[in-house]
C-alpha positions as CSV (number, residue, x, y, z in Angstrom):
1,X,0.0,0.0,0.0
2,X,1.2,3.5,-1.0
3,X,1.4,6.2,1.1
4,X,0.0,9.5,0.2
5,X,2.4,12.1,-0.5
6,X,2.6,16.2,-0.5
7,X,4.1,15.5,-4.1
8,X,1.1,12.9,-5.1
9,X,-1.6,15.6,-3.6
10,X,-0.1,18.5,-5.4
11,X,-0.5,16.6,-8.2
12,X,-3.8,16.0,-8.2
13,X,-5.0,19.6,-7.2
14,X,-3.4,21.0,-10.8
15,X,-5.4,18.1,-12.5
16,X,-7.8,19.1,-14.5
17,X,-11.1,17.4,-14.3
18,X,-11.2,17.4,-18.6
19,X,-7.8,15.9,-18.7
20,X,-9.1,12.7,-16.9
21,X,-12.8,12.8,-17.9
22,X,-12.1,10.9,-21.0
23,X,-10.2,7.9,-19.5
24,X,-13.2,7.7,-17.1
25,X,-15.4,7.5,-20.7
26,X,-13.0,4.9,-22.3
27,X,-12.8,3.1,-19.4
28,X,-16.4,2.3,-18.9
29,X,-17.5,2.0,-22.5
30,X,-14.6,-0.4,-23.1
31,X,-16.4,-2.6,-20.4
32,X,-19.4,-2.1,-22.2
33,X,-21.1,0.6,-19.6
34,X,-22.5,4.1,-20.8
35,X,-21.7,7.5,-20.5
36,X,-24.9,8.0,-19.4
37,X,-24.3,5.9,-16.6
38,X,-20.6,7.2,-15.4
39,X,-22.9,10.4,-15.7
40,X,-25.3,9.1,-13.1
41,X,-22.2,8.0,-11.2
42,X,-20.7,11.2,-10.9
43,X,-23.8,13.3,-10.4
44,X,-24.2,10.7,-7.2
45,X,-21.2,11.7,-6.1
46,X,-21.3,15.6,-7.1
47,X,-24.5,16.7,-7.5
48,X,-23.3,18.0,-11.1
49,X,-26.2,17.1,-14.1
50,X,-25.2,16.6,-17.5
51,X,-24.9,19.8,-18.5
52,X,-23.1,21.1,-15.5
53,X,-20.4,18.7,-15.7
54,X,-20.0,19.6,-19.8
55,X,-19.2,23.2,-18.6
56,X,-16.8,21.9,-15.9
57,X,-14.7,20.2,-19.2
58,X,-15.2,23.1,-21.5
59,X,-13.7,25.3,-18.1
60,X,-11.1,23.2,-18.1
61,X,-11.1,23.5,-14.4
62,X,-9.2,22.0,-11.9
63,X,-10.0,18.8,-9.7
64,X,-9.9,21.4,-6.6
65,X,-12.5,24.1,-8.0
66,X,-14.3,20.7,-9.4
67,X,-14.7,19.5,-5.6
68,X,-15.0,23.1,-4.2
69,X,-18.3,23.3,-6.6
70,X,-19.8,20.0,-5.7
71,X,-22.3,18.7,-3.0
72,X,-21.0,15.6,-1.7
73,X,-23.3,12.8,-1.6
74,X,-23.6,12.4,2.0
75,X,-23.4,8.6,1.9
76,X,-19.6,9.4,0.1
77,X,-17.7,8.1,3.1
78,X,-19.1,4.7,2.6
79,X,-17.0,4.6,-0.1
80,X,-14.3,2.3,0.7
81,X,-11.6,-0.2,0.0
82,X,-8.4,0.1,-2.7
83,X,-7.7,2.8,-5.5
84,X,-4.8,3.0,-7.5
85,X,-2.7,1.1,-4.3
86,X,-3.9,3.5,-1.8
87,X,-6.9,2.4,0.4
88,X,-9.0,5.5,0.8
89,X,-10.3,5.6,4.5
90,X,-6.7,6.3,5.3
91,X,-5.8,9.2,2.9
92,X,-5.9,12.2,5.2
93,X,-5.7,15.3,2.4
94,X,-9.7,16.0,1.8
95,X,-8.9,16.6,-2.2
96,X,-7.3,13.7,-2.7
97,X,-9.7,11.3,-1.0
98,X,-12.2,12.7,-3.2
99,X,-11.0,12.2,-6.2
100,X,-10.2,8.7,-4.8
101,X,-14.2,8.6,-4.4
102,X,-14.5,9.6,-8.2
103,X,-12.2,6.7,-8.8
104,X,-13.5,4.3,-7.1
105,X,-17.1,4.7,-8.3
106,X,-15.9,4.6,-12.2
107,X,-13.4,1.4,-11.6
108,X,-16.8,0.0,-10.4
109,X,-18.8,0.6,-12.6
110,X,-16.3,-0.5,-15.1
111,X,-16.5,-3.5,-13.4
112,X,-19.6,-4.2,-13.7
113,X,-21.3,-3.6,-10.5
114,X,-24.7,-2.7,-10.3
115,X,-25.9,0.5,-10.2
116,X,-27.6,0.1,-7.2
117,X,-24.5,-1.2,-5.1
118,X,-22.4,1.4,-6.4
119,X,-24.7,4.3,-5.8
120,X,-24.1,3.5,-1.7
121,X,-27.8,3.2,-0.3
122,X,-28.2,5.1,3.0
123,X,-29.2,1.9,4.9
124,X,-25.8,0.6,5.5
């Protein structure tokens, strides 16, 4: 397991949310799941509709001012488990675990999990 760094979290705050955005597509669709759905995924997550998140790429803005903009779904935290080697209840910077979130969510879906497990229900 990797330990978050100030380096790694730098990193990710001068992403852009475009730059990534179209791995998330090819991702998905390669696994035969929609952009439609990664939609619903992140608007789950963000509280950002279509259109919303189509300005957010044509901004080109950043992961941070992508987060700063968003409602987090308040059943976020019951994302868990192992993204890109780091498992996300322990990363500590607030930016970085939420793109974590983001991750997490499309590597599901990408995996084929149903909507309904991956959108966490509040009864857990």
């Amino acid at each position: 397991m990797m330990k978050e760094t100030e380096t790694h979290n730098e990193r990710i705050t001068k992403l852009t949310f475009a730059s990534v955005y179209p791995h998330y597509v090819a991702k998905v669709e390669r696994k035969g799941r929609s952009r439609g759905e990664l939609h619903q995924v992140i608007e789950w997550l963000t509280g950002f509709d279509e259109e919303k998140i189509n300005r957010l790429i044509r901004e080109q803005v950043t992961f941070e001012t992508f987060f700063e903009q968003a409602t987090l779904h308040p059943n976020a935290d019951f994302i868990r488990g192992m993204i890109c080697g780091y498992r996300i209840e322990d990363i500590e910077n607030p930016l970085t675990k939420k793109v974590r979130y983001l991750d997490k969510l499309v590597d599901e879906l990408a995996q084929g999990k149903k909507m309904e497990k991956i959108l966490r229900p509040s009864n857990k």
